[in-house]
N, C-alpha and C positions, 0 to 999 in steps of 0.2 A: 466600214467604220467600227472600232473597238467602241462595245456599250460595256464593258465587262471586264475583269482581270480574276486571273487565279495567280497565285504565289506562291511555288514553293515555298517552304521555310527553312530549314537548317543548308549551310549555303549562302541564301539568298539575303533571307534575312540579317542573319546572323552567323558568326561563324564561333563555334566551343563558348556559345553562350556571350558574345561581345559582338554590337549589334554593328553590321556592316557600317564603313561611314558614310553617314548624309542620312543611312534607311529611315531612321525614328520619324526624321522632320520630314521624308520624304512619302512615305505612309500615312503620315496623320494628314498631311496636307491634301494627298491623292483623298483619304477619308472625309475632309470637310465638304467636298465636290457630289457625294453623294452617290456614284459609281456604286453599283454593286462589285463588292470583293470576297472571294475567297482565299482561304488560307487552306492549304492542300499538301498532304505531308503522307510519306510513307513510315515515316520517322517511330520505331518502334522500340525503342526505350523509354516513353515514358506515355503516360495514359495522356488522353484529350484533353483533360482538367488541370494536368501537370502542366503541357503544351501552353494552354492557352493564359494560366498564369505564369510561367516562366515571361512570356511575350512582353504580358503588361508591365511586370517589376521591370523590363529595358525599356520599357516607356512607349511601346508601341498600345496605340489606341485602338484595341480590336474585342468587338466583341464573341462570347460563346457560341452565336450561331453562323460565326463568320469562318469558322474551325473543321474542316473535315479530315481523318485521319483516317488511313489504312487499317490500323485495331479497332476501330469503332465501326469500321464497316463491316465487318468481322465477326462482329460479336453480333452487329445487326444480323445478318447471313445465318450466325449459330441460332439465333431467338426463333427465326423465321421458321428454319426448317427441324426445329427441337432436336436439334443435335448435341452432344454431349462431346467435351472436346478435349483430346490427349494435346497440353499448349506447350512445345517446346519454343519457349518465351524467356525472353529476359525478366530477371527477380524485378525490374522495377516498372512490367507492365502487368505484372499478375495482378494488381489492382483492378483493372480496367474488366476482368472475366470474373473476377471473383465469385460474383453473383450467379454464375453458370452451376450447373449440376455436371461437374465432372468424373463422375463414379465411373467405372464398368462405361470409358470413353469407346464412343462408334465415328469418328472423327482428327482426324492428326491438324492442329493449326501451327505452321512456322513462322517465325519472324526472327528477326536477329537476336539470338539466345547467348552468344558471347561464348563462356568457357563452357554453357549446358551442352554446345556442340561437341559430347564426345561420343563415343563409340554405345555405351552404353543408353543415352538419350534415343540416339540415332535410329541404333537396330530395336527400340520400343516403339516408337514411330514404323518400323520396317514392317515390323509384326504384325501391324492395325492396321496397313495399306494391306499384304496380302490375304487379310483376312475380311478385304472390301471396304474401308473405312476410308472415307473421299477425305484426301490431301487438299489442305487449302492455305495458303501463302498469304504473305501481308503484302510484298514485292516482290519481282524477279530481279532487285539494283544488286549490282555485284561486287560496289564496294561503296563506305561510305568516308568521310573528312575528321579526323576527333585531334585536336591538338597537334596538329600540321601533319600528320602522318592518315596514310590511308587504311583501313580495315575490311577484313573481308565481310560484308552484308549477308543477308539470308539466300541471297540467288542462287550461289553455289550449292545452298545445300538441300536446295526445293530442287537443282535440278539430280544432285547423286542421286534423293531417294525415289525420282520420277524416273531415274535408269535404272535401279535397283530394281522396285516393283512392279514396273512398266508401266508406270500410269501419269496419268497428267494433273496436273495440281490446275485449283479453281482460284485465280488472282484475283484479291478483293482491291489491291489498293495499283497505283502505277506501275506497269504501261497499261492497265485493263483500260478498254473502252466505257465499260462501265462505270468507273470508278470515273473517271472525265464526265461521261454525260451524266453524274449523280449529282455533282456540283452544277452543273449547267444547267442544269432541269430545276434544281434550286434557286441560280437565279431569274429562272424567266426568260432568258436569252436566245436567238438564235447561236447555233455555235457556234457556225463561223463571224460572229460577232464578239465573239470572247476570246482572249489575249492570256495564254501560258507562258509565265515568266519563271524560268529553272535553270540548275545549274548543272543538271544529267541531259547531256544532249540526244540518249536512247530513251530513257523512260520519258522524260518531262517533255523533252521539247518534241523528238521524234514522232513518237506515242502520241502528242497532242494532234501534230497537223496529219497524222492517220486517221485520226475521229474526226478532223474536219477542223479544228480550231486554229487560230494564228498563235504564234508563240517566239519566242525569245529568248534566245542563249546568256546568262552572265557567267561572267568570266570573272568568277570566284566560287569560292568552295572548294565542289570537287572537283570544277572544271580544270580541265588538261590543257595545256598547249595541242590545237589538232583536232580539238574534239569535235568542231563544227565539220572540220570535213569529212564528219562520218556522218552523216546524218543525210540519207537519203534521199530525202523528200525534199524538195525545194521550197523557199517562205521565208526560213527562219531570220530574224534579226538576231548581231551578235553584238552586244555592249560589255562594256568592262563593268555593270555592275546595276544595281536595281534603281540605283540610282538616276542612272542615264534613261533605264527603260523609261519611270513615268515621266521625267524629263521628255523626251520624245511623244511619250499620249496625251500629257498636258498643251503641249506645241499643237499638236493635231485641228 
C-alpha cells in the first residue's frame, strides 16, 4: 500500500514553466488528504527558494519543507565535510553556495552550467581532480526538456571529467540511493511504501525501484516514446501524466 509520494517536478509538474493540465487541482487535492509528499528535483538552474516559489505563483499548494533538491543536498554535503568548492554552476544557482568559502577550492561541484561548459571551466575542474580534490555532481541526467527541444544536462560532462582524471564523482541528487532514502527517511515511511512519480525512466523511476521504492513513469516531459522499455527492473506504472498517477492512488 502507497502511505507516500515523491514527485518529480520539471516534467511532471510542469513543463517550461506552464503547469501540466489537470496538475494544480490535482496536487492540491492529493494535498488536502494529508499524505506525506515530496517534491524531488535534480533541477539545477535555479536555488530551492527559486523552486519552490516559481511552484506556488502556478498555484501549486506546497510547502518549503515539502522541497528537496539536488543543490541543496550539496551544499549540505560541502557544510558537512568543510569543503571549499571550485562550482562549475549555472549563473542562476550561484545563489544557493554563496555563503560557502570558495577561496583556494579543494573540491570541484558540477551541475548543468550551460555555456560555462567550455574548455577553459572544464580543464580548471581537471586540474583540482588531479591534484585530489573529490568531484561531486548534482546528477548523472543526460539530458534535460526546455521549450520543446532537448538539452544536454550535467551527466556527460561528470562523466568526460571522471575519464579524464580517473576518478569517480560523489552523486548528491538522482539516481543516488541516497538522495531516494533522504526524502524517505523524512517522511517516516517504510520505502517500499513510497510511490516515485518521474518522467526519466533511468534516474527517477529505474533508480527508485533499485532502492526498493514503487514508482511511476509519465509520459510527458522528457519522456520518449520507448522509454519504458528500458527500464530493467520490473514494477513500473506507465500513465500519460501525473494526473492519471493520483487518479490511480486516490482509487486505491
Amino acid at each position: 500500500m502507497i502511505k507516500a509520494i515523491l514527485f518529480d517536478i520539471s516534467g511532471v509538474l510542469h513543463e517550461d514553466q506552464k503547469p501540466i493540465a489537470g496538475a494544480v487541482e490535482s496536487i492540491n487535492q492529493l494535498q488536502r488528504t494529508g499524505i506525506p509528499l515530496k517534491f524531488v528535483t535534480n533541477s539545477s538552474r535555479s536555488t530551492e527558494a527559486m523552486i519552490l516559489l516559481s511552484l506556488q505563483k502556478m498555484g501549486f499548494a506546497i510547502k518549503s519543507s515539502q522541497v528537496l533538491t539536488a543543490p541543496g543536498a550539496v551544499k549540505r554535503f560541502l557544510q558537512a565535510q568543510s569543503l571549499r568548492p571550485f562550482c562549475l554552476i549555472h549563473h542562476d544557482l550561484e545563489a544557493e553556495f554563496a555563503d560557502l568559502d570558495q577561496s583556494n577550492p579543494n573540491a570541484v561541484v558540477i551541475a548543468d552550467a550551460a555555456e560555462r561548459f567550455d574548455y577553459q571551466h572544464l580543464n580548471a575542474a581537471f586540474d583540482l581532480l588531479l591534484e585530489g580534490a573529490p568531484l561531486i555532481g548534482i546528477g548523472r541526467n543526460r539530458y534535460f526538456r526546455s521549450d520543446g527541444k532537448l538539452y544536454l544536462d550535467a551527466g556527460p560532462f561528470i562523466h568526460a571529467l571522471e575519464y579524464a582524471a580517473g576518478v569517480k564523482a560523489d552523486i548528491m541528487g538522482k539516481p543516488s540511493p541516497t538522495f531516494f532514502m533522504t526524502a524517505v527517511n523524512a517522511i517516516g515511511c517504510k520505502k517500499e511504501e513510497v510511490l516515485m512519480i518521474g518522467d526519466d525512466a533511468e534516474a527517477d523511476v529505474e533508480a527508485a525501484l533499485k532502492v526498493g521504492l514503487q514508482a511511476c513513469l509519465v509520459q510527458t516531459g522528457k519522456y520518449r516514446q520507448g522509454d519504458e522499455n528500458t527500464i530493467k527492473i520490473p514494477g513500473a506504472t506507465v500513465v500519460p501524466s501525473v494526473v492519471e498517477a493520483i487518479s490511480i492512488f486516490l482509487q486505491q
